[in-house]
N, C-alpha and C positions, 0 to 999 in steps of 0.2 A: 460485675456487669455495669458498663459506662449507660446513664439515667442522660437525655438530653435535657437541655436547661428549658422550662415554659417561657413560652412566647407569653408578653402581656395577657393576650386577648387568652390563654389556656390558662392564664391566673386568674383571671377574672369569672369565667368559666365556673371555674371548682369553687369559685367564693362564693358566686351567683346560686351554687345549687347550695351551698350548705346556708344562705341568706332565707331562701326560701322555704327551709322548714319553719322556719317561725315567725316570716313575713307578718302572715294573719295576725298572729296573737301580740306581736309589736306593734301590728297597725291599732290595736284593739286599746295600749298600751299609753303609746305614746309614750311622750318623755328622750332622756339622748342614746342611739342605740351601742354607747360603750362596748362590748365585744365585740362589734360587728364593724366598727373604726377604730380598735386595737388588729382588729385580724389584716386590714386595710392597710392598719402600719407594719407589720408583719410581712406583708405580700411584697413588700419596696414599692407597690404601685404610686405612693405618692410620689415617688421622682420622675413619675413615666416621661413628664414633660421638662422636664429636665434636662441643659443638655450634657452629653459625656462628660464635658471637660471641668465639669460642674459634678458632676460625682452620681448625675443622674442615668435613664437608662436610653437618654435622648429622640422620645418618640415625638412622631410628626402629629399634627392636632387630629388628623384623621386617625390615628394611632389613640390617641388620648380619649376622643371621643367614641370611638367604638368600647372601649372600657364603658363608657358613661352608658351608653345604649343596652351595651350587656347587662349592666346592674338593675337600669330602669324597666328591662323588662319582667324582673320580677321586684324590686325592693326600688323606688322611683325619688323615697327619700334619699339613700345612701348612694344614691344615683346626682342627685342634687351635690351634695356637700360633699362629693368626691371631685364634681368638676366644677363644683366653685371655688376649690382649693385648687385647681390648675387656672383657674382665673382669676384668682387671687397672686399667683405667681407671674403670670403676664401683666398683671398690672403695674407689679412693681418693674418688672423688665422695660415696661414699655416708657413708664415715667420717669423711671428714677434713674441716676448713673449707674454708670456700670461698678464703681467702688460702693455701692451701696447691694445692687440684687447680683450680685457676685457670691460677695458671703453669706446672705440671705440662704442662694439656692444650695451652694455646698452645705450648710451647716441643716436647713433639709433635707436634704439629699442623705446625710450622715447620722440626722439624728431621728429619722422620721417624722419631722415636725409636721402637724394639718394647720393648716391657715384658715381663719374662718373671716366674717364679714360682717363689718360694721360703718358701711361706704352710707348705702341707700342715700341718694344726692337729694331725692324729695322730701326728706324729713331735716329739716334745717335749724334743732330743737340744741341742737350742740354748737355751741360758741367756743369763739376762742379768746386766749387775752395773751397779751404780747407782752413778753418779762425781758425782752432783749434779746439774752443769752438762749433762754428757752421759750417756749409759751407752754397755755393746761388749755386741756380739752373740757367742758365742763357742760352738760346737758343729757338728753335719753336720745337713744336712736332704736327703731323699729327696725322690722323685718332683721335680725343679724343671722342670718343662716349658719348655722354651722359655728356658730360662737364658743358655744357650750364643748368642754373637749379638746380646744383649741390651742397651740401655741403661740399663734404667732394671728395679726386682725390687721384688715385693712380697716381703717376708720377717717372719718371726713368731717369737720366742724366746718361752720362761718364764722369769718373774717369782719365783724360788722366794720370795725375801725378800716377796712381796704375795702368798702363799698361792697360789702357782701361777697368777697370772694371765698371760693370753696380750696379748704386745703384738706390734701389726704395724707395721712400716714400710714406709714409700717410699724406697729408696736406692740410687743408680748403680749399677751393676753392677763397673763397674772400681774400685769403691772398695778401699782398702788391705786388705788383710785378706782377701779373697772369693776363694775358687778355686774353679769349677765343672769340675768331673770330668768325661772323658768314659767312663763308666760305663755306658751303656745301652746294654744287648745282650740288647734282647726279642726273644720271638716277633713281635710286630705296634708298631705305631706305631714305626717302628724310627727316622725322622727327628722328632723331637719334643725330644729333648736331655733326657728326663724322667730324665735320672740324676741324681746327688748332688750337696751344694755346701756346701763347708766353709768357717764362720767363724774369722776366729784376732782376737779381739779387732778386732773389726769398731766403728768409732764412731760411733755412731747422735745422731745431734742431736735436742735435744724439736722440732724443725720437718720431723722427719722420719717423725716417731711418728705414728699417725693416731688421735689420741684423743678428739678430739671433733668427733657424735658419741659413733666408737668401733665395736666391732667388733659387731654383732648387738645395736644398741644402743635402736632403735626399731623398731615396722614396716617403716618406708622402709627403714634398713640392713640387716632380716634381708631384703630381696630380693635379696641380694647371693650367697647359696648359690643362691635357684631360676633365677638368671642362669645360674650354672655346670651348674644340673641345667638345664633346658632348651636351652644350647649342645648337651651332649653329647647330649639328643635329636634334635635338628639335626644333626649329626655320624653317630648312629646311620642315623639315614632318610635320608644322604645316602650313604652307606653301601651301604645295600638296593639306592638308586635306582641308583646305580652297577654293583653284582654286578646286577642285573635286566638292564642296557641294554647292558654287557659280556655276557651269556650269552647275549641275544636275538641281538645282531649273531653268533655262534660259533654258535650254533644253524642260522641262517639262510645262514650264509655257507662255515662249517666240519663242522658236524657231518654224522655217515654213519647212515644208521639203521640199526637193529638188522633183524639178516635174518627173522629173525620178523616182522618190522610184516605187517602187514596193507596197510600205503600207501608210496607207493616216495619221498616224500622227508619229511623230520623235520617239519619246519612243518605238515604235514597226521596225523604219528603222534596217539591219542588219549591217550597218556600224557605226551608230551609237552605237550601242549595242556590237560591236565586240570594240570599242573604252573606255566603261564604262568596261568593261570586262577586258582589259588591266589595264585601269587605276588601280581598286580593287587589280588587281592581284600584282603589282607594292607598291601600298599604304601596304598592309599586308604584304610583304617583308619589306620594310621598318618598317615598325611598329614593328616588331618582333626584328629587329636587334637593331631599336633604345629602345626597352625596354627591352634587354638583355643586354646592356651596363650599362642601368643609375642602374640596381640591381646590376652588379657589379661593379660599382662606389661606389654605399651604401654601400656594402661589403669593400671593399675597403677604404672608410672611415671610417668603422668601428675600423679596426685594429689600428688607428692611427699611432704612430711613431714604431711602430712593423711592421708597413707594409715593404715586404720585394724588392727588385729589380725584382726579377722575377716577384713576383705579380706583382708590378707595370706596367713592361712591357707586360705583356699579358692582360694586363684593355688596355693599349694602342694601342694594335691592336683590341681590343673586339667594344673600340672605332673607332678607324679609319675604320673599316669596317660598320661600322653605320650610320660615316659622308657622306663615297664615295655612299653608296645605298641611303641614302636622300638626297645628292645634285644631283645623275645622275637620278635618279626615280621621281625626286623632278621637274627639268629642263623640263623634257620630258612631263611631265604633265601639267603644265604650261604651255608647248608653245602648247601640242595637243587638248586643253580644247576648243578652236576655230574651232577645228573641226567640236567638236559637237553643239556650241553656232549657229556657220553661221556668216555670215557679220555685222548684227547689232549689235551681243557683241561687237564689235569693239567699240564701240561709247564709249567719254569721258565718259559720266556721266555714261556708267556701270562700267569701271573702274577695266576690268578684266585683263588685262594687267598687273598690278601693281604686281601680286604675281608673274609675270617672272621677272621683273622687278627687283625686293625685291632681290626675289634670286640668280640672277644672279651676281648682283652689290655684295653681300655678300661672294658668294661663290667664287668668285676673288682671295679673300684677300688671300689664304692658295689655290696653285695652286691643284687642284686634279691629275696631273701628277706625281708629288711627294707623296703625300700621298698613290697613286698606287705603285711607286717606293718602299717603307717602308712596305707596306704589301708583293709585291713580292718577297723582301729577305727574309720576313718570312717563307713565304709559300713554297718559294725553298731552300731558306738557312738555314732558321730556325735561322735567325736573330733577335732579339729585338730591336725595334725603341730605339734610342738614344733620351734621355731628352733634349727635347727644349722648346722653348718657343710656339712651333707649333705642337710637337709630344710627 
């Protein structure tokens, strides 16, 4: 009997449900969730973004990120560090030559290497020293997502001697010198490895450096931030859709109604009903926004190094406006899903907590005050956000 081959998003699928039997008890856990990014290398999904000729399975970002979406609406860590490992690979695509993230991706592509992260541009704890031939990395860097487990790190020091400039690299993870800490003991994303990772005279080779390009160095390379802002919109609204479809089944299946009601079981209360009603309305706003960005990201990446300024910055608000309706629409859901669960969703072992939890602790990192701030010059001034490492 001829078996048809799974689409991505059918691999993802069958990972999603077997991630979810012990979601809870690794949320409980913490630490790196090793079988569950052994299965990930198994699946080939880390080539998803990869293209053919590269030895990948050459999906479009809306391709890539519906994986991330899939994962986040039950396990939101391995949701993370699956698609910062595809934004780890665009970063080196977008920076670096093509004799450099050529063999990168093949040799990804072939050996199922995860890429983890040790960029974060606001910790600038990591210096460099210039040996000519080479230079060492030498300092601590926070937040490394996804370090732990890792082949292959994007990592960033300053340059004090060239006036504080930021230089990134591409470099094994087991190289001499690199310790990754296990240090992370959040409230949310507790399987993510986002804790610390100390250089001790780390030696970085100029075929390691991504400098041309270079880091936010034309149009095309500044899409390298709203890559990162739009995953974690993806992340967020996978998030929502999750706490929504968790509360619905508790609702329907678990919950008791209040002796007050007026109607003898919860699916018929009209507060209840006036709460799933918000929620929906909330979810498809977001949905719409977050999938009217990632087409014009695809768009967007299509044009490559033609891509022009003005595009650029209007993908940057198409995103920011995606990000700010998944994390506020994202938040509110999250925390009102107890409404309609009652007191015993509370309990550890349902574990519905987690998705506030998730997003809260994530949606920290990039204050949405600011990001509010950048869209209101637009919308009043008719400003373009400025290329950062955040915008």
């Amino acid at each position: 009997m001829h078996i048809a081959p799974s689409t991505p998003l059918q691999t993802a699928r069958a990972l999603a449900s077997e991630f979810a039997r012990t979601v809870v008890e690794r949320d409980r856990q913490g630490g790196t969730p090793k079988a569950e990014r052994d299965a990930i290398r198994r699946s080939g999904l880390l080539a998803l973004s990869i293209p053919r000729e590269f030895g990948g399975l050459g999906g479009s970002w809306a391709q890539t990120f519906e994986v991330v979406r899939e994962f986040a609406r039950v396990d939101s860590s391995l949701a993370h560090v699956f698609g910062f490992h595809h934004l780890m690979l665009a970063t080196v695509r977008l920076f670096a030559t093509p004799a450099q993230w050529q063999p990168w991706f093949e040799l990804t592509a072939r050996k199922h290497w995860f890429w983890g992260n040790a960029l974060n541009p606001l910790d600038t704890r990591t210096v460099v020293k210039d040996h000519g031939s080479y230079r060492e990395f030498s300092g601590k860097k926070s937040f490394c997502s996804g370090a732990s487990d890792s082949q292959m790190l994007i990592a960033s020091a300053v340059d004090e001697a060239a006036g504080g400039k930021l230089l990134i690299a591409a470099i094994p993870s087991g190289r001499s010198g690199i310790t990754l800490h296990n240090d992370w003991h959040n409230m949310g994303q507790r399987q993510t490895d986002s804790g610390s990772a100390t250089f001790e005279r780390v030696r970085v080779e100029e075929s390691d450096l991504l400098l041309d390009p270079g880091p936010l160095s034309t149009p095309f390379a500044c899409l390298r931030p709203l890559i990162a802002q739009l995953h974690f919109a993806h992340v967020f609204l996978g998030i929502a859709e999750g706490a929504f479809e968790e509360a619905r089944h508790y609702a329907l299946t678990e919950s008791r109604r209040w002796f007050k009601s007026p109607v003898e079981q919860v699916h018929e209360d009209p507060y209840v009903l006036n709460h799933f009603g918000d929620f929906w309305v909330r979810l498809q706003g977001a949905r719409g926004l977050v999938q009217q960005a990632t087409a014009a990201l695809d768009d967007a990446w299509s044009k490559g190094p033609a891509l022009t300024a003005e595009q650029r910055g209007r993908l940057a608000v198409t995103i920011a406006t995606a990000k700010v309706a998944a994390s506020r629409d994202g938040l509110e859901i999250c925390s009102k899903v107890f409404e309609v669960t009652g007191a015993r969703a509370t309990q550890a072992s349902v574990g519905l907590d987690r998705h506030w939890r998730n997003l809260r602790t994530q949606s920290l990192h990039d204050p949405l005050d600011y990001k509010l701030h950048e869209l209101g010059e637009w919308a009043l001034n008719g400003q373009l956000p400025t290329p950062t490492f955040y915008s």
